[in-house]
Every structure is written in C-alpha cells, then in structure tokens.
Short mmCIF file of the C-alpha atoms (twelve columns), coordinates in Angstrom:
data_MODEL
# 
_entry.id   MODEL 
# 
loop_
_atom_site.group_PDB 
_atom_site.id 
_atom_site.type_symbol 
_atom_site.label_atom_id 
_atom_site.label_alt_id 
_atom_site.label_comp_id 
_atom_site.label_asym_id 
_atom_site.label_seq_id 
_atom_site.Cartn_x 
_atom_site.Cartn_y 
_atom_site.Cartn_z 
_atom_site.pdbx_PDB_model_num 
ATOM 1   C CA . UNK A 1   5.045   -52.310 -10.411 1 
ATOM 2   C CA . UNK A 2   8.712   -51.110 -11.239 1 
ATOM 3   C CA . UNK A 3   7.331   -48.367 -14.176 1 
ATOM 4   C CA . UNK A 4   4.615   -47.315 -11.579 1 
ATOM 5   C CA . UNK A 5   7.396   -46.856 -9.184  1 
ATOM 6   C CA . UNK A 6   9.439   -44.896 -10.966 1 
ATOM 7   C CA . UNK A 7   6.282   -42.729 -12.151 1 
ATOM 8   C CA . UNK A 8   5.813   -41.641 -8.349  1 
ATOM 9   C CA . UNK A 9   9.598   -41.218 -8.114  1 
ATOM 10  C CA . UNK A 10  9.402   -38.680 -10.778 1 
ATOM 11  C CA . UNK A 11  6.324   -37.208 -9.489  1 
ATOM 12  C CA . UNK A 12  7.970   -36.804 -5.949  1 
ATOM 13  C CA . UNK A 13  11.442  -35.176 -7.560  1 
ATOM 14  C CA . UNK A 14  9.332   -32.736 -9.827  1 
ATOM 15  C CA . UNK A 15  6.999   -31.553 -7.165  1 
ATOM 16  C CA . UNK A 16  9.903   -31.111 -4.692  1 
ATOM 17  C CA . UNK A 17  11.869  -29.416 -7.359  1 
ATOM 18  C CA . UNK A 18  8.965   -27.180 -7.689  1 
ATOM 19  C CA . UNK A 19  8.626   -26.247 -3.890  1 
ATOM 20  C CA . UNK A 20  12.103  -25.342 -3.896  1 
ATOM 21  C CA . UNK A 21  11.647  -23.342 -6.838  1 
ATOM 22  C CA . UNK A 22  9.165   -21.003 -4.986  1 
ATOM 23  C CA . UNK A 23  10.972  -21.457 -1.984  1 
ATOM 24  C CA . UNK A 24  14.038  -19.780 -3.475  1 
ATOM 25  C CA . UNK A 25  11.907  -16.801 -5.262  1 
ATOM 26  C CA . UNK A 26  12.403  -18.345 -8.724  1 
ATOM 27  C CA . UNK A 27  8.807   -18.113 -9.353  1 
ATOM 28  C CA . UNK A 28  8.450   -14.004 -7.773  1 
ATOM 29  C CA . UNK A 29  7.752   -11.256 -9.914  1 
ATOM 30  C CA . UNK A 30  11.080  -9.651  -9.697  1 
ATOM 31  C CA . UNK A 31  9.947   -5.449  -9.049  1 
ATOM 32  C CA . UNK A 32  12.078  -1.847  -8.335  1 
ATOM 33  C CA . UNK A 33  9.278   0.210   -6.569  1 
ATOM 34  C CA . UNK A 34  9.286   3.567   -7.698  1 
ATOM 35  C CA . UNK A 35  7.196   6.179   -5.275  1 
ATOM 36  C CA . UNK A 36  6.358   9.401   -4.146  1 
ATOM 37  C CA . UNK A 37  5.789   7.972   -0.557  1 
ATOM 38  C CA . UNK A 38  4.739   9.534   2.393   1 
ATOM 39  C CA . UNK A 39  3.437   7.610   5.784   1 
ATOM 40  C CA . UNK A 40  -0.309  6.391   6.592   1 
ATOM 41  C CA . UNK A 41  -3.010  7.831   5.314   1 
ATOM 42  C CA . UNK A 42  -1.606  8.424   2.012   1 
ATOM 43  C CA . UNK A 43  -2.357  5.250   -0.650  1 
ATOM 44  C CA . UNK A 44  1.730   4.656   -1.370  1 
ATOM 45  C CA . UNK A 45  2.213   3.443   2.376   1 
ATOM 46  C CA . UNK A 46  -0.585  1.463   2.136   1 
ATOM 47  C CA . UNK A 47  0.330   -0.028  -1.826  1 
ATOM 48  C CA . UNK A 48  3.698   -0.784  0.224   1 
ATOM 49  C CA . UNK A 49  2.533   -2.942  2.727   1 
ATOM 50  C CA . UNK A 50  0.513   -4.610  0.430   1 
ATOM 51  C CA . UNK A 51  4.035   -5.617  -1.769  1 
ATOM 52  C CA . UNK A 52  5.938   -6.346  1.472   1 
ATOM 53  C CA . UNK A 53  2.956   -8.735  2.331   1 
ATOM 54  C CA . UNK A 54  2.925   -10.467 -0.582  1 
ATOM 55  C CA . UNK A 55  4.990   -13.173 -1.367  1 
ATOM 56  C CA . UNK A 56  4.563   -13.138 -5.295  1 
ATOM 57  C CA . UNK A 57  6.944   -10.305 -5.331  1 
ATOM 58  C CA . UNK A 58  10.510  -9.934  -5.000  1 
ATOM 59  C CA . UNK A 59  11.471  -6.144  -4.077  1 
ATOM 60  C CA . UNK A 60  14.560  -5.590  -5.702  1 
ATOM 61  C CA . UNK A 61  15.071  -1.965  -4.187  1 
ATOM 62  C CA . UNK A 62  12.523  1.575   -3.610  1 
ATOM 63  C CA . UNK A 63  13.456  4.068   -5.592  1 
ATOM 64  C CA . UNK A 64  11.967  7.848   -4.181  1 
ATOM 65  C CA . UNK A 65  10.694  10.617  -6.162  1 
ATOM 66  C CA . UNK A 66  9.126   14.220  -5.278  1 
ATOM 67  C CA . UNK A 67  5.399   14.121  -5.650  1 
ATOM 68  C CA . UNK A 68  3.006   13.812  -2.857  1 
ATOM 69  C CA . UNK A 69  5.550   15.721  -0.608  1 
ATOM 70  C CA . UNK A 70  9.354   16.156  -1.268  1 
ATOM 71  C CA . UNK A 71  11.637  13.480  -2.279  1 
ATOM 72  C CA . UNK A 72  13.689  14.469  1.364   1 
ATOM 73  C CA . UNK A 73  10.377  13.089  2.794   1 
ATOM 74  C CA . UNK A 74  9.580   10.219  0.544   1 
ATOM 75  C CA . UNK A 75  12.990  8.963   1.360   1 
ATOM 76  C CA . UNK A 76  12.860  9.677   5.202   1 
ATOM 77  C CA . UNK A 77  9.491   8.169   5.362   1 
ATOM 78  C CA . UNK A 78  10.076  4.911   3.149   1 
ATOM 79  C CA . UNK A 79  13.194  4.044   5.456   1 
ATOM 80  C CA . UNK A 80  11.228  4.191   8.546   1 
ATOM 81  C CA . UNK A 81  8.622   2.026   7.066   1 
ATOM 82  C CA . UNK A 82  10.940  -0.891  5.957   1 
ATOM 83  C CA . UNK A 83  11.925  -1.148  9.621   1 
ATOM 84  C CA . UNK A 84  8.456   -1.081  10.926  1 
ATOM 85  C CA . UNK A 85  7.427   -3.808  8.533   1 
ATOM 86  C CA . UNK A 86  11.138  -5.709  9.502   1 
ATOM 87  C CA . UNK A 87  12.778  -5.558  6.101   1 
ATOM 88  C CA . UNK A 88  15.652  -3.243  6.397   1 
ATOM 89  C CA . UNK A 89  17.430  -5.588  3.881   1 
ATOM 90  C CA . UNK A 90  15.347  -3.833  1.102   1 
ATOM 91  C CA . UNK A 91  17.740  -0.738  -0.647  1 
ATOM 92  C CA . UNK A 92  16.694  2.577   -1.303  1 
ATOM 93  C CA . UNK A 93  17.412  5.050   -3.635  1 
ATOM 94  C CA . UNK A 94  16.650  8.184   -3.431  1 
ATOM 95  C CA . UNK A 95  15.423  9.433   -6.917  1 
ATOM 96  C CA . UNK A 96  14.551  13.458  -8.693  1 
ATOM 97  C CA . UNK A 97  13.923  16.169  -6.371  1 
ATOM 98  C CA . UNK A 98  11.839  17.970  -9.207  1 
ATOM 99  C CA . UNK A 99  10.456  17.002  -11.965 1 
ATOM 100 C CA . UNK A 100 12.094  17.044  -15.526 1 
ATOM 101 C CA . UNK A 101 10.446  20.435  -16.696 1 
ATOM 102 C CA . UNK A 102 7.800   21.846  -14.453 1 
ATOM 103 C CA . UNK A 103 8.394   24.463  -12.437 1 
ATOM 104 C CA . UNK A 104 6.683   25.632  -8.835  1 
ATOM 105 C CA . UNK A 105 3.667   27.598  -9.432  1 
ATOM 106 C CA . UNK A 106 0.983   29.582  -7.705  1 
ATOM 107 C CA . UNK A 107 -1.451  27.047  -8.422  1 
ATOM 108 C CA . UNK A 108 0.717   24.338  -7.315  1 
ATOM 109 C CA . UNK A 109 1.784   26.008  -3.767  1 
ATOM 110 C CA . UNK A 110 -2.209  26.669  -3.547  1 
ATOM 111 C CA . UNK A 111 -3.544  23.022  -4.886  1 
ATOM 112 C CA . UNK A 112 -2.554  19.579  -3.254  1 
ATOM 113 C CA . UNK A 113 0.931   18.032  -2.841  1 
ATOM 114 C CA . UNK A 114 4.640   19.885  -2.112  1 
ATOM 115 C CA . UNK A 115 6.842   18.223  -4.690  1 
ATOM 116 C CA . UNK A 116 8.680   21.274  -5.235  1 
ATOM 117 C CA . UNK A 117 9.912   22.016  -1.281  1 
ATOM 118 C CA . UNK A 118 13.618  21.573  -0.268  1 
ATOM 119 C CA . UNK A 119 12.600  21.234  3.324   1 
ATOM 120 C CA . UNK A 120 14.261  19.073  5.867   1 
ATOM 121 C CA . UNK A 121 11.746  15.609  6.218   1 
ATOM 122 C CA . UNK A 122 9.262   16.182  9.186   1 
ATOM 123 C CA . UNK A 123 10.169  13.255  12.100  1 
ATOM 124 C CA . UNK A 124 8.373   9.741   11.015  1 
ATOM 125 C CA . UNK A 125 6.209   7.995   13.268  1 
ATOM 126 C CA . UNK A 126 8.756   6.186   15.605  1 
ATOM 127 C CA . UNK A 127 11.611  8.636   14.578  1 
ATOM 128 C CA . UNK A 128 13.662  8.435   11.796  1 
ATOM 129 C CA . UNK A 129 15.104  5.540   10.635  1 
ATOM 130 C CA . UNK A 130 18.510  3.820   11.595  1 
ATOM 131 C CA . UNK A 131 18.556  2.475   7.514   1 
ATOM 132 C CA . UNK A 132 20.204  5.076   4.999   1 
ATOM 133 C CA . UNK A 133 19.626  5.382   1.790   1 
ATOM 134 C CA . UNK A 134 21.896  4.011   -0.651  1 
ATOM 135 C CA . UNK A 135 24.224  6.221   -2.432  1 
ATOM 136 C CA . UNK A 136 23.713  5.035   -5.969  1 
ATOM 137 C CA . UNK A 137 20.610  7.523   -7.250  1 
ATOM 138 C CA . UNK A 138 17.495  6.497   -8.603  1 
ATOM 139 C CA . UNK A 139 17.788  6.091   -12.185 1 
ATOM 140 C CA . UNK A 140 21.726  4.826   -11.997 1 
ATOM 141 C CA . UNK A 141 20.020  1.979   -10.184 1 
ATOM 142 C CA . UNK A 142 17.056  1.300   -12.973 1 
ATOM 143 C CA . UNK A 143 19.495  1.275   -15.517 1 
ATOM 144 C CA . UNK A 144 21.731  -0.995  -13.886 1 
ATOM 145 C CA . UNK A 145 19.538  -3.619  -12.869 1 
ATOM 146 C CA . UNK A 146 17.575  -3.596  -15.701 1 
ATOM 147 C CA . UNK A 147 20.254  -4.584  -18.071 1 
ATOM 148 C CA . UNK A 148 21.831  -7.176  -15.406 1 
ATOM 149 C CA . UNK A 149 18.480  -8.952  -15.704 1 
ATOM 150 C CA . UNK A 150 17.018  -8.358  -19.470 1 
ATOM 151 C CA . UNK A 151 13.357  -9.282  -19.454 1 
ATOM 152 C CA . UNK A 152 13.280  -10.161 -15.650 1 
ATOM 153 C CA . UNK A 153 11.944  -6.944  -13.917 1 
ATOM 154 C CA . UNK A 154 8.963   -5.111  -13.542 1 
ATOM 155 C CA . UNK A 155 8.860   -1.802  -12.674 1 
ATOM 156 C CA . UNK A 156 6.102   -0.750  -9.902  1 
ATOM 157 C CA . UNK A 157 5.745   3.318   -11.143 1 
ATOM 158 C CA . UNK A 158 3.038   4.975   -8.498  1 
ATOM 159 C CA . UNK A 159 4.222   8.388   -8.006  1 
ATOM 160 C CA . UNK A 160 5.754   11.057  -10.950 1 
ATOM 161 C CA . UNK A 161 7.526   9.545   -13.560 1 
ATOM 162 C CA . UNK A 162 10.519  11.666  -13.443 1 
ATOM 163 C CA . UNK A 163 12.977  8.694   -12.387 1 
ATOM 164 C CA . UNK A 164 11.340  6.172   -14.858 1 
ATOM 165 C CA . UNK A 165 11.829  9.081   -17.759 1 
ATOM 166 C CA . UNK A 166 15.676  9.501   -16.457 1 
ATOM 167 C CA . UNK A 167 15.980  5.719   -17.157 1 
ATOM 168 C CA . UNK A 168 14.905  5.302   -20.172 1 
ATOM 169 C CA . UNK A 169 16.828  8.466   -21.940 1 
ATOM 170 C CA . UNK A 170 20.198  7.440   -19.971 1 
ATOM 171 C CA . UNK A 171 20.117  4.143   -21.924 1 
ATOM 172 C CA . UNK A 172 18.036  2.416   -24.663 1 
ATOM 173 C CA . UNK A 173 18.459  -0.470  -23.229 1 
ATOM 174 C CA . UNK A 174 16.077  0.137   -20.532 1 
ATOM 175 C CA . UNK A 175 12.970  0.391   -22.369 1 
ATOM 176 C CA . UNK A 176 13.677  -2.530  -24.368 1 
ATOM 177 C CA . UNK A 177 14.982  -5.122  -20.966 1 
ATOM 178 C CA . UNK A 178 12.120  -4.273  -19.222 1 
ATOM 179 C CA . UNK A 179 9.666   -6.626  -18.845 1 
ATOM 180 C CA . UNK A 180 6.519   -4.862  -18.115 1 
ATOM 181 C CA . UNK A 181 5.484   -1.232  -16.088 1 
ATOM 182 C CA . UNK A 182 2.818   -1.070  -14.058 1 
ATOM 183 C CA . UNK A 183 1.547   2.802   -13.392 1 
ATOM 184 C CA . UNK A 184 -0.807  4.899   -11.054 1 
ATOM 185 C CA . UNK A 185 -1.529  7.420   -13.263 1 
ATOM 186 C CA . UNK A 186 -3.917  9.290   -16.133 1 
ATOM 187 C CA . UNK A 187 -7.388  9.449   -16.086 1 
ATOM 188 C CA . UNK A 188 -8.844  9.012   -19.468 1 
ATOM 189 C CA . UNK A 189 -12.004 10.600  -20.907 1 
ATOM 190 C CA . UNK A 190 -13.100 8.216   -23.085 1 
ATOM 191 C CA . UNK A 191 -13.859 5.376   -20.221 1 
ATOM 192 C CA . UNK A 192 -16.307 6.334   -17.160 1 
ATOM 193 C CA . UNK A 193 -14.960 8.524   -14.057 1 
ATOM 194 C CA . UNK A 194 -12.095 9.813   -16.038 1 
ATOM 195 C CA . UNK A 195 -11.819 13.532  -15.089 1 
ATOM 196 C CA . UNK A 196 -8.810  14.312  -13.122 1 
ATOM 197 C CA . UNK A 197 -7.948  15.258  -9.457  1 
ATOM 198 C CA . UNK A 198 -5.788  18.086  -9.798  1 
ATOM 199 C CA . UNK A 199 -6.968  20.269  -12.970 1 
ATOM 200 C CA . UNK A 200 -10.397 19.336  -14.826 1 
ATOM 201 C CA . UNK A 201 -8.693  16.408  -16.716 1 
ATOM 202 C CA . UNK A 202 -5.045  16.359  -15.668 1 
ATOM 203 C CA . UNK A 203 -4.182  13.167  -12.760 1 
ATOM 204 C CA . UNK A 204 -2.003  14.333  -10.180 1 
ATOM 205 C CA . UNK A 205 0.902   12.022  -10.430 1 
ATOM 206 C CA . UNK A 206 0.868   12.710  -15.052 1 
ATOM 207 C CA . UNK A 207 0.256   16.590  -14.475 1 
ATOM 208 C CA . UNK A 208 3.346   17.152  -11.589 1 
ATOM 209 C CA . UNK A 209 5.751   15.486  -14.139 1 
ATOM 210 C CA . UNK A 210 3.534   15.361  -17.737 1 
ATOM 211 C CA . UNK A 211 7.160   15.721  -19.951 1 
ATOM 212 C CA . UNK A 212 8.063   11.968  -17.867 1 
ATOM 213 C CA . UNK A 213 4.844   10.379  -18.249 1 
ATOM 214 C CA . UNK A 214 4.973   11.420  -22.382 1 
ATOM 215 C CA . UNK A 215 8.821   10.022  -22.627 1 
ATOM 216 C CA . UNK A 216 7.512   6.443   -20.151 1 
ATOM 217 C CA . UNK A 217 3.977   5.794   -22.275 1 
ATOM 218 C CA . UNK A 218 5.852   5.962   -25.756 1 
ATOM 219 C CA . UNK A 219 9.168   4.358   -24.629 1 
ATOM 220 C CA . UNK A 220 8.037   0.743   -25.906 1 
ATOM 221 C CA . UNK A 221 7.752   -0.827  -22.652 1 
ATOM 222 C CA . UNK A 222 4.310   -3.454  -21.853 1 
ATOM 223 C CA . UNK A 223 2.404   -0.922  -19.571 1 
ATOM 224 C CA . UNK A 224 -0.258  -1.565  -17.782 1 
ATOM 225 C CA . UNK A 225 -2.432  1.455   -16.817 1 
ATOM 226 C CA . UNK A 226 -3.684  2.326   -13.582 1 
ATOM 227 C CA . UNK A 227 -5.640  5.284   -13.858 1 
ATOM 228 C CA . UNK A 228 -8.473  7.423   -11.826 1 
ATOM 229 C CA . UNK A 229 -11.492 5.735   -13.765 1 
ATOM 230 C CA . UNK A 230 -10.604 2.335   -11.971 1 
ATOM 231 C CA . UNK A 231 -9.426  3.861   -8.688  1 
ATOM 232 C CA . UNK A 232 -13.367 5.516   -8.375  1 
ATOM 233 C CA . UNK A 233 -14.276 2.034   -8.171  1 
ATOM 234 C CA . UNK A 234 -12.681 1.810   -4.873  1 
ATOM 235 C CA . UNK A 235 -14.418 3.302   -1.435  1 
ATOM 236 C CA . UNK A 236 -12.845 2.423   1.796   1 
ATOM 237 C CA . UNK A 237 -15.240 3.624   4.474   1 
ATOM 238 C CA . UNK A 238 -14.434 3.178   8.515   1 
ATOM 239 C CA . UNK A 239 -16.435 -0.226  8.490   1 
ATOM 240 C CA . UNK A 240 -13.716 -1.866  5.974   1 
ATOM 241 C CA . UNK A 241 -10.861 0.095   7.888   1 
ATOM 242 C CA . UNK A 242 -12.234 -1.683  11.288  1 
ATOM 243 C CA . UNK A 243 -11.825 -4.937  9.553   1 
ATOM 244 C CA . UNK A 244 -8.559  -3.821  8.156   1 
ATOM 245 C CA . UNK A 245 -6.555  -3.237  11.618  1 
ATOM 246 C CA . UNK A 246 -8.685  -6.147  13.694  1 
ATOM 247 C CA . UNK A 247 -5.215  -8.344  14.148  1 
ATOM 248 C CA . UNK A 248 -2.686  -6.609  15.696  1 
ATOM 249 C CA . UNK A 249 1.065   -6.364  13.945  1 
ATOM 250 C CA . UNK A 250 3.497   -3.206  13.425  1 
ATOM 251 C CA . UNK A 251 1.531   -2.688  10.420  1 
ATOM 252 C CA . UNK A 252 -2.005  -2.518  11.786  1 
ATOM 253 C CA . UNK A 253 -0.517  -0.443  14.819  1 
ATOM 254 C CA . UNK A 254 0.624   2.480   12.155  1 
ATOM 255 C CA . UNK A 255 -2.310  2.390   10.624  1 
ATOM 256 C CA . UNK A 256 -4.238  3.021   13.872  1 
ATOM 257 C CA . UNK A 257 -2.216  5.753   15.081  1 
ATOM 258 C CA . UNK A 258 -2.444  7.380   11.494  1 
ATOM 259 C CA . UNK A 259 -5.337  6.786   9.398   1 
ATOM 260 C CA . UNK A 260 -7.388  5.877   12.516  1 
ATOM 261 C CA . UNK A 261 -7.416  9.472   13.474  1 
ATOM 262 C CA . UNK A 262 -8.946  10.454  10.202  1 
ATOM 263 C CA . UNK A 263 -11.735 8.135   10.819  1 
ATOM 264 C CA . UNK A 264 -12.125 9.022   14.368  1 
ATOM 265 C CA . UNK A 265 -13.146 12.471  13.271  1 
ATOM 266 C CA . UNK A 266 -14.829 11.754  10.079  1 
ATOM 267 C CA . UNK A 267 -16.725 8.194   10.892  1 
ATOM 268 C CA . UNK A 268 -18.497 8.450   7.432   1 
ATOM 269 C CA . UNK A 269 -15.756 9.353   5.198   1 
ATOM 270 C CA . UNK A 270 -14.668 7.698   1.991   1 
ATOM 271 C CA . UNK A 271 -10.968 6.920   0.807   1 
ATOM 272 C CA . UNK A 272 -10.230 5.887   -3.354  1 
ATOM 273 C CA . UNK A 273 -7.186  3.016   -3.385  1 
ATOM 274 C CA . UNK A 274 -5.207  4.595   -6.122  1 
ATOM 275 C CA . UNK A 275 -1.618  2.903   -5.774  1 
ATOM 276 C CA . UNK A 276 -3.254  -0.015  -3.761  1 
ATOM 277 C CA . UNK A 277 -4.905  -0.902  -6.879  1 
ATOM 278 C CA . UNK A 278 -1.736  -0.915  -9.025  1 
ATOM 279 C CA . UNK A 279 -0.079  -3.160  -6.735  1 
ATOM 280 C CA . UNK A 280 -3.021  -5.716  -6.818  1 
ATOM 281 C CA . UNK A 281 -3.544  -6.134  -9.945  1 
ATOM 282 C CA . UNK A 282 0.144   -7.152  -10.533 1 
ATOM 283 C CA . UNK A 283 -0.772  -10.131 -7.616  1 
ATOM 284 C CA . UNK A 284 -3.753  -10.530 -9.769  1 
ATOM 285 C CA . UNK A 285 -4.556  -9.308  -12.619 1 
ATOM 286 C CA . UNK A 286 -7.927  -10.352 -12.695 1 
ATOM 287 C CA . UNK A 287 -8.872  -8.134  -10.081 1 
ATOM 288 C CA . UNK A 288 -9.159  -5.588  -12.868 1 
ATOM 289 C CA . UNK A 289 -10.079 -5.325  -15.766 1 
ATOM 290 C CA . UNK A 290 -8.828  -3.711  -19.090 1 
ATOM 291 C CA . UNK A 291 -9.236  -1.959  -22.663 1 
ATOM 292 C CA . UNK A 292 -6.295  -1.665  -25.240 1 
ATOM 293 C CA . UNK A 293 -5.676  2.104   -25.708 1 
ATOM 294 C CA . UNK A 294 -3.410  4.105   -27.336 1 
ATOM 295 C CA . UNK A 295 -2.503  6.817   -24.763 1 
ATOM 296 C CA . UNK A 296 -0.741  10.846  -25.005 1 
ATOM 297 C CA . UNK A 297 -0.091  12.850  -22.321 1 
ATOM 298 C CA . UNK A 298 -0.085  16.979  -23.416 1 
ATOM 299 C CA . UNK A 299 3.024   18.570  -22.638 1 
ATOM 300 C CA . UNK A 300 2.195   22.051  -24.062 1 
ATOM 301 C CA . UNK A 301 2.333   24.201  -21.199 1 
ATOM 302 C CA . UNK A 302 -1.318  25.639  -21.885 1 
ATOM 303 C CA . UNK A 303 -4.802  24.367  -20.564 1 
ATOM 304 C CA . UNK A 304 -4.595  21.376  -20.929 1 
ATOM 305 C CA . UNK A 305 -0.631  20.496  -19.751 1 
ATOM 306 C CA . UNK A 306 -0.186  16.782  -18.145 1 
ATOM 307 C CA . UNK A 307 -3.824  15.747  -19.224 1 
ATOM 308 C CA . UNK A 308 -3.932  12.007  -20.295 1 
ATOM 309 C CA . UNK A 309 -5.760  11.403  -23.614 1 
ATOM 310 C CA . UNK A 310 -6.826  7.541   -24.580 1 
ATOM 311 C CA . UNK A 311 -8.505  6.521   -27.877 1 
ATOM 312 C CA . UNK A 312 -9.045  3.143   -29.746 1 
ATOM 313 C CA . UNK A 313 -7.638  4.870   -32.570 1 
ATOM 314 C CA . UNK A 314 -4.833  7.012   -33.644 1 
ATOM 315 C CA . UNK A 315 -6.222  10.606  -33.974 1 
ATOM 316 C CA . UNK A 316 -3.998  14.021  -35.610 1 
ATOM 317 C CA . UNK A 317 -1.751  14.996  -32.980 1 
ATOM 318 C CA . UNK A 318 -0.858  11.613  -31.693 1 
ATOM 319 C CA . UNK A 319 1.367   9.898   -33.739 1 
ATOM 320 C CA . UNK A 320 3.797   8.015   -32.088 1 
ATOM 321 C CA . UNK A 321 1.772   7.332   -29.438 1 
ATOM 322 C CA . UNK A 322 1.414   3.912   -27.771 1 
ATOM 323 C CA . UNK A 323 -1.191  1.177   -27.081 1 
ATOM 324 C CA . UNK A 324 -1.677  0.362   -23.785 1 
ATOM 325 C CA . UNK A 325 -3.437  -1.811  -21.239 1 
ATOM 326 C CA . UNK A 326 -5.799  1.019   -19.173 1 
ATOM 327 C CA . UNK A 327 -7.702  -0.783  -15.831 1 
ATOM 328 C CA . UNK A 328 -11.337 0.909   -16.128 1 
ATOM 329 C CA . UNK A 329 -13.322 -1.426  -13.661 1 
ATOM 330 C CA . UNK A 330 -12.689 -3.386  -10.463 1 
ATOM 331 C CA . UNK A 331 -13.616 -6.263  -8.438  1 
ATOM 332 C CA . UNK A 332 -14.104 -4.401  -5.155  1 
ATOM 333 C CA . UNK A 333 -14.817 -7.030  -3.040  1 
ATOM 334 C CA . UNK A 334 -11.831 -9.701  -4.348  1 
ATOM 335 C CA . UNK A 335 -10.178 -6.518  -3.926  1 
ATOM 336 C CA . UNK A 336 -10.386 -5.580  -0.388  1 
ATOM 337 C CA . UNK A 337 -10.088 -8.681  0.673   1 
ATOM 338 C CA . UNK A 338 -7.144  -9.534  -0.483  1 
ATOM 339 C CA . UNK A 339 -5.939  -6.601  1.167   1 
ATOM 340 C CA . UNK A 340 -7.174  -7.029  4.490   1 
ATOM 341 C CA . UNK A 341 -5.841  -10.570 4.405   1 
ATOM 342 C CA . UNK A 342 -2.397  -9.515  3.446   1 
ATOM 343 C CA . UNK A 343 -1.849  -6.379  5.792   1 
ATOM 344 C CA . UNK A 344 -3.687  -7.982  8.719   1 
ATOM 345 C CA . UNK A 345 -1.424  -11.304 8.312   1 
ATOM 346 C CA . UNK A 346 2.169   -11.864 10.560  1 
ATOM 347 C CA . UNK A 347 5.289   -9.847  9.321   1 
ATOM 348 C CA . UNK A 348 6.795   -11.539 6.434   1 
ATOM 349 C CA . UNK A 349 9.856   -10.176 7.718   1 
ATOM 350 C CA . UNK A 350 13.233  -10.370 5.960   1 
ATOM 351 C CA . UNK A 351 14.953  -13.363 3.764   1 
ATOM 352 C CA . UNK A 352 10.239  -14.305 3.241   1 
# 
C-alpha cells in the first residue's frame, strides 16, 4: 500500500509539474515573426492571426520588412492589428525599407506589390494604432535575441528576406544559434505547380529580395521551405470563408469588413494560403509534407534573377548550396480546419 502510494504521489507531482510547465510557456515554440504585412485580404494578416491564436507559440517580437507594400505600411498595419487581436504587449520592429540590392524598376512599378514606395502608411481599419514601434531596428533585434537564447528560437520568415540576410552577415552567431527558419518563399521546378507568381519562375517574396534569400538558404540554418508548389494546394472559396467568420470576435469582424468585400463581388473566387501555410505547418508539421532538396536562388541580374532552383543533387553552378526541407503537398482539409478553429475561437488576449 505505502510503495503504491508513493507511486500516485509521484504521478500527481510529475503531471502537475508538467501543467505548469505549459502553463508558463516552457513547452512554446519560442518565434520573431518576420513580415511584409499588410491588413485583410492579404495571406500575412491572416498567417498572423493564426500565430496569435495559437498557443504552441510564443511571439517574441514582429519584425517589418518592405514587400507586399512599404515597410511604413507593414509597420502601421501590424500595430493596429496587435490591438485588434488584444496583444499590444507583443514588440515591433520595424525592419529594411528596400531590399539589399534590387532596385525599383519599370516592371516592378507595373507588376504586383510597392516595396520600393516611401509613402506615408494609408489609415488602418480602426485608425492607426496607439502602440509604436520599438526603436531597436529589425536585424539589431534578431541578432540580439538570438544569441541571448542559443538554440531556442525559430524564426517565422514570410515576406523578403532582407532583415533575415542583415542578421546573419552582422554576426555569425546568428546562423549558427538559430534553431530552425521557417520560409514563404521559392517555387521549385522540379516538384509539381512550381512556376512562379511574379516572373515565369521567380516567387514574389525570393525575386523582390533574391541577393537575401541566396545569403538565408546557404547560411547553415534548419530551413524548412514553404514554397508556391504547396501553397497551389490550397483554395479558399466563399463557402470556407462563410465558415471562417461564423463566430463573431475582433478577428472575424476584420475579416468581414475586408476580405468579405472581395467575396461579395466575386462569390466564386479562389484565394492560395501562402504564409497561412508556413505558419501551420510549424503547429503541425504533418499538415505538410516534404522532400530534402538542395536549393539556389539566381542572383545574376539577367532572366532568370530571384528564381529558386531545387535538385536532389548538386549540379555545376551550385556549389555551396544547401539541403533543405521544401513542403510540396498538403492536407487541405486538416488544414483549414485548423484554421477556422483557431481564428473563429475567443481572443487569446495578452499574458495566453
């Protein structure tokens, strides 16, 4: 009786102690989320609700970058949405206004995005925020964490990589504390859907900043690939957006008064999850699944400048280049599930 006893007693202390554990965030993925945000309907806003929803993570800070619009706007817009979503405790650093080498082009001012504009950020939904961003930049704050906690964080990379590549040439020590990268970016040829968005084979994010995404992919760091080929394997129509904003929170409310109006006017259109992918499969990385690659990005400033290349073996031209883990196919319907469950759920809200 006394040894069975003191069995249960240590059963009792361990499973407490393990409660308390996750109760204190000793079990959360510790993550700096790097991003080229802009408000509903773009796929960062969304990929950030999904992290703020999910208790697995701990956000250690938001770091901005130019990209999908300028990093004035990815800043403005990424303040406003950590009040709406009632964690204002969250910092943010505001990150590279352009990327390391590129320069503003005909093509780009005609083709998608306005990472190269100086303009003042357009008002947010709600007005701007009350938060300010923190004075430290970008990078300064990568480097710095990183080496406080060797081995601890993961860096969430869904935008350019122009911050990331600042990082890791300001110190050595980031590529080799980090514990693993997870990126939106690429498309690769060699696995199905894998033509690009911007040129023929260049992804947006690799071709705005391709001189970032070459220093990131052969830095050393564990990186796990998010690129087009598994983002085609995504297709939110109206009928999963109706099932998306049935509860009603702050979160669901923005996403009515924003990417409602899309599907208001175009009931039978189709979204891809790009960056709401990436986040996922950190919460579960079964969700995707993967090949071992070794991965280049082109840098020559030709035809071919920021397209992704993948193969299973070295080829002329690549040495140096890096294996990585590349997503290629998805679990749609774990997938959107697990989203609508997390963005349609109460606020976590701050100190969750």
């Amino acid at each position: 009786m006394l040894r069975r006893l003191l069995i249960l007693s240590i059963a009792v202390y361990m499973f407490t102690g393990v409660v308390a554990g996750v109760a204190r965030g000793e079990d959360r993925i510790k993550i700096i989320f790097d991003t080229d945000f802009v408000m509903p309907p773009y796929d960062d806003s969304m990929a950030l609700m999904l992290a703020l929803q999910s208790p697995e993570f701990e956000i250690l800070g938001i770091t901005t970058v130019a990209g999908n619009d300028s990093v004035e706007r990815a800043t403005s817009d990424v303040l406003r949405m950590l009040e709406i979503a009632k964690q204002s405790d969250i910092p943010v650093y505001r990150g590279a206004d352009m990327p390391l080498v590129h320069e503003k082009s005909d093509f780009a001012v005609r083709e998608y995005g306005n990472w190269y504009s100086d303009e003042p950020a357009p008002v947010p939904p709600g007005g701007y925020a009350e938060k300010k961003a923190e004075a430290e930049s970008a990078a300064s704050f990568m480097v710095r964490s990183v080496l406080e906690n060797p081995g601890e964080i993961t860096l969430v990379a869904i935008g350019p990589l122009t911050n990331v590549a600042q990082a890791i040439r300001a110190d050595a020590g980031v590529a080799e504390n980090v514990k693993r990268l997870v990126i939106m970016g690429g498309a690769i040829a060699i696995l199905p859907d894998g033509g690009g968005n911007i040129t023929p084979n260049a992804e947006f994010n690799f071709w705005v900043d391709p001189e970032a995404a070459y220093t990131t992919l052969r830095s050393g760091i564990p990186i796990d690939l998010s690129p087009l080929n598994v983002s085609r394997k995504s297709s939110l129509s109206n009928a999963w957006y109706e099932q998306i904003v049935a509860t009603d929170t702050p979160l669901t409310r923005l996403l009515k008064n924003t990417l409602g109006q899309h599907f208001a006017k175009e009931p039978d259109r189709i979204y891809f999850m790009y960056d709401q992918i990436a986040v996922a499969s950190l919460i579960d990385p079964t969700l995707v699944t993967r090949e071992r690659l070794y991965v280049d990005v082109d840098i020559h400033h030709g035809i071919n400048y920021g397209v992704s290349v993948g193969g299973r073996n070295l080829w002329p031209g690549a040495e140096g280049a890096a294996q990585l883990d590349v997503q290629y196919e998805l679990d749609w319907p774990r997938f959107i599930n697990l989203f609508i469950e997390r963005i349609g759920s109460p606020l976590r809200g701050i100190g969750n």
